[in-house]
C-alpha positions in Angstrom: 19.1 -20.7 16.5 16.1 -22.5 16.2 15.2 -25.9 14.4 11.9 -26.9 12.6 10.8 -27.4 8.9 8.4 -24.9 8.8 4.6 -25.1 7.0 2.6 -21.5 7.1 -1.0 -21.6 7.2 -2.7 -22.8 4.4 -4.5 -19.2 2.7 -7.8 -19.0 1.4 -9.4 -15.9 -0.2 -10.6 -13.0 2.2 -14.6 -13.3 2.3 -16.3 -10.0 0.6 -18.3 -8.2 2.8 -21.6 -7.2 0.8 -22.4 -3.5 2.8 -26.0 -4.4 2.6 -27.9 -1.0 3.5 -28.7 -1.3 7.5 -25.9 -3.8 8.1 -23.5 -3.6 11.2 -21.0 -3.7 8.4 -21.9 -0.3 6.4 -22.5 1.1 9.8 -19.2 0.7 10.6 -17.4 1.7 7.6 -20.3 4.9 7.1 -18.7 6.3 10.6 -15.4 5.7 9.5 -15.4 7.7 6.3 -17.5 10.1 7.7 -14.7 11.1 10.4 -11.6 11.0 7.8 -14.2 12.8 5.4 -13.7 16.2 8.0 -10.3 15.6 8.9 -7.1 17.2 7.0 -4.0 14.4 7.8 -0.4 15.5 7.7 1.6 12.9 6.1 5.1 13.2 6.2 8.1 11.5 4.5 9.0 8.1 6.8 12.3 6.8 6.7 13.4 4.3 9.1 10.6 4.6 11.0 11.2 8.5 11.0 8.7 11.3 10.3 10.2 13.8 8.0 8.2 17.5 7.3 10.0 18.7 4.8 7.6 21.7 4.4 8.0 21.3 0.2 4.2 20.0 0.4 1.2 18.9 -1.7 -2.4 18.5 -1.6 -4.6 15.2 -1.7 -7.9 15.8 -2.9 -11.5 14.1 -3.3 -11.0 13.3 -7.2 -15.1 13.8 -6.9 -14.9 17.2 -5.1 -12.0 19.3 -6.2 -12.3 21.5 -3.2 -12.0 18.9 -0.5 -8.8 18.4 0.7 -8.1 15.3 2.6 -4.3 15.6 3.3 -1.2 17.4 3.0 2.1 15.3 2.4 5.6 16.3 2.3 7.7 15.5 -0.4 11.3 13.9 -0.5 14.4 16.3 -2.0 17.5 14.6 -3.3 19.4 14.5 0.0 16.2 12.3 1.8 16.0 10.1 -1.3 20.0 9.7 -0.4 19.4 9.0 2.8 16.7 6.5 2.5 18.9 4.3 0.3 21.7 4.4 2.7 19.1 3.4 5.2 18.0 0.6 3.6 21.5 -0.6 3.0 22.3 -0.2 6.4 18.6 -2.6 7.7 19.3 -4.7 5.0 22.1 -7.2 6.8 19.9 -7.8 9.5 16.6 -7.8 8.2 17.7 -10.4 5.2 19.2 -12.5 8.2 15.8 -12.7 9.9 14.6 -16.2 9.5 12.0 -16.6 6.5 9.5 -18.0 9.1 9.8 -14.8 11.2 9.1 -12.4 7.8 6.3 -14.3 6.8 5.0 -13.8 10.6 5.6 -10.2 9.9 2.8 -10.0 6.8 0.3 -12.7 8.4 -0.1 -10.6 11.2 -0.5 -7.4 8.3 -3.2 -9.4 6.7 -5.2 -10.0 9.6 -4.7 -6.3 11.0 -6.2 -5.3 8.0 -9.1 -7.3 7.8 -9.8 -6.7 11.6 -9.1 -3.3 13.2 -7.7 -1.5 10.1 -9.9 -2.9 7.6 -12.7 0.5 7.8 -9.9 2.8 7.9 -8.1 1.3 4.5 -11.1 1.3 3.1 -12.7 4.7 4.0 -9.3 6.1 2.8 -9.5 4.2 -0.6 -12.8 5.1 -0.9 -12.0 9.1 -0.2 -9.1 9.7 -1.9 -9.3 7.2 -5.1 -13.1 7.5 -5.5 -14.2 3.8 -5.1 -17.3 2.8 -4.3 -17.5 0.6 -0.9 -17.6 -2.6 -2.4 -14.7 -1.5 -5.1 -12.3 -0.4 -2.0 -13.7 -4.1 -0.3 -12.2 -6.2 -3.0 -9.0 -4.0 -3.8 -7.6 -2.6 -0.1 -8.9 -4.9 2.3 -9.4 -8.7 0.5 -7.0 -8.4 -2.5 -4.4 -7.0 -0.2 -4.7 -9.2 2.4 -4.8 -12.3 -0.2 -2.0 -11.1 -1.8 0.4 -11.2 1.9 -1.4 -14.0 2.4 -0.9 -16.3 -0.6 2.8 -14.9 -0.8 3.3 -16.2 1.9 2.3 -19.7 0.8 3.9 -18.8 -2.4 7.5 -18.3 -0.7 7.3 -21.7 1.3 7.1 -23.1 -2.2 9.9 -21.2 -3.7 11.7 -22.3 -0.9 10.9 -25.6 -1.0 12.2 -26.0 -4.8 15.2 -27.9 -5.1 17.3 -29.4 -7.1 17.9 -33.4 -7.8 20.5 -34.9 -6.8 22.5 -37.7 -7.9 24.3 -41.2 -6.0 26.6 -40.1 -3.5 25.9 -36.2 -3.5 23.2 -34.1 -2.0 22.7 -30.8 -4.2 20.8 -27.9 -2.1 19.8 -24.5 -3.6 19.8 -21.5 -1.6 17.7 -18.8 -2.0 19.2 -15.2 -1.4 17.9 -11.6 -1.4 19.0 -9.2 -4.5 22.5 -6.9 -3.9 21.0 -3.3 -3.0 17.4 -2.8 -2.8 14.2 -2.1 -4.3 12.3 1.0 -5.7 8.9 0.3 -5.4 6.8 3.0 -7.9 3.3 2.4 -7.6 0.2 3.3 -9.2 -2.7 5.3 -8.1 -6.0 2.9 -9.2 -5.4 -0.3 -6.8 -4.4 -0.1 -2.8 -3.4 -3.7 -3.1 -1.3 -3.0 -5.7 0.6 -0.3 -3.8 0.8 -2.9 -0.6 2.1 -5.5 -2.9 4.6 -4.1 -5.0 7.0 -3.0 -1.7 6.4 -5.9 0.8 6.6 -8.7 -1.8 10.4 -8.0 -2.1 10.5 -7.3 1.4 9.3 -10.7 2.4 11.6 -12.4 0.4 14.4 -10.4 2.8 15.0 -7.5 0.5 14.8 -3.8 1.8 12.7 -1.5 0.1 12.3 2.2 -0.7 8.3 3.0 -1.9 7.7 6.1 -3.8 3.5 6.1 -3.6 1.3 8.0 -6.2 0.2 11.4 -4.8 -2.8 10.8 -5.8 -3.4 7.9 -4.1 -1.3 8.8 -0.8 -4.3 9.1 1.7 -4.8 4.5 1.7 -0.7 4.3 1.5 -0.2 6.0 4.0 -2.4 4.3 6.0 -0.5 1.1 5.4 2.7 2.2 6.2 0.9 3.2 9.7 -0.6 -0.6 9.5 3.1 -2.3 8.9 
């Protein structure tokens, strides 16, 4: 067991990067879409760090260019839905046991993955299968998402942090515990970071949870679940 009142780094927003034509930047993230661009990925259900084909599939598509297909993903039946809930019940002892330090650890090292090595791919992806422009798919997959792990981070410590007064002779002390169960995570198609978000906030806090992504928006969430 270790020891230590705990302070995470302080965040600060994710600088932009501009894409100016000719830039080392655009280079980069022009080479990256145009590989994913001819490429056809086979995403499969992932449960407990399991890859399930199911073979009950579906197309993602350029929403610009009908005709391009960019992957095909398999798709959950009752008895995989089943199972994922009983194996998030069965990760949930241990992973809500984890020390809050060591979780947070777990989505600073997310952010900075994705605004280092990973950052083109998100992107590319974002900008491929929900039709965002480069600086669009800038602010929403790579900064916004990494701000949001980031700052929740911060925003934990705090939560944490918050207790109660406590009068002569008595010391009161709140403890903070995950929900019974777990969490569905539904998320929408038009924002990346909101698809990051709405899974591994909960998750942080030492919750398991089960993410249903949009289909048509399953090309950049796939790519972070390969990322986490």
């Amino acid at each position: 067991m270790t020891h230590g009142a705990y302070t995470p780094p302080q965040p600060v927003n994710e600088p932009v990067r501009t894409y100016a034509p000719g830039s080392a930047e655009t280079t980069s993230l022009k080479q990256r879409l145009d590989a994913m661009s001819q490429e056809v990925v086979d995403i499969p259900v992932i449960i407990g760090g399991e890859e399930i084909r199911t073979g009950h599939t579906g197309q993602a598509i350029v929403p610009h260019k009908h005709r391009h297909v960019l992957a095909t993903y398999h798709q959950a039946d009752a008895s995989l839905v089943s199972k994922a809930i009983d194996t998030a019940e069965d990760a949930r002892r241990d992973w809500m046991e984890l020390p809050w330090q060591e979780r947070a650890a777990v989505f600073l090292r997310a952010a900075d993955l994705l605004c280092g090595p990973w950052r083109d791919t998100i992107n590319a992806a974002t900008m491929l299968g929900q039709s965002k422009t480069c600086f669009q798919a800038e602010i929403d997959a790579a900064c916004e998402l990494a701000d949001f792990w980031r700052f929740n981070v911060h925003y934990m410590h705090q939560l944490y942090g918050e207790q109660p007064a406590s009068a002569p002779g008595m010391w009161n002390r709140l403890e903070h515990r995950p929900l019974d169960g777990f969490v569905l995570a539904i998320t929408p198609f038009n924002f990346t970071s909101i698809a990051g978000n709405l899974p591994t906030a909960p998750a942080m806090l030492g919750n398991t949870a089960l993410w249903k992504p949009s289909s048509t928006s399953i090309l950049s969430n796939y790519y972070l679940m390969k990322l986490l």
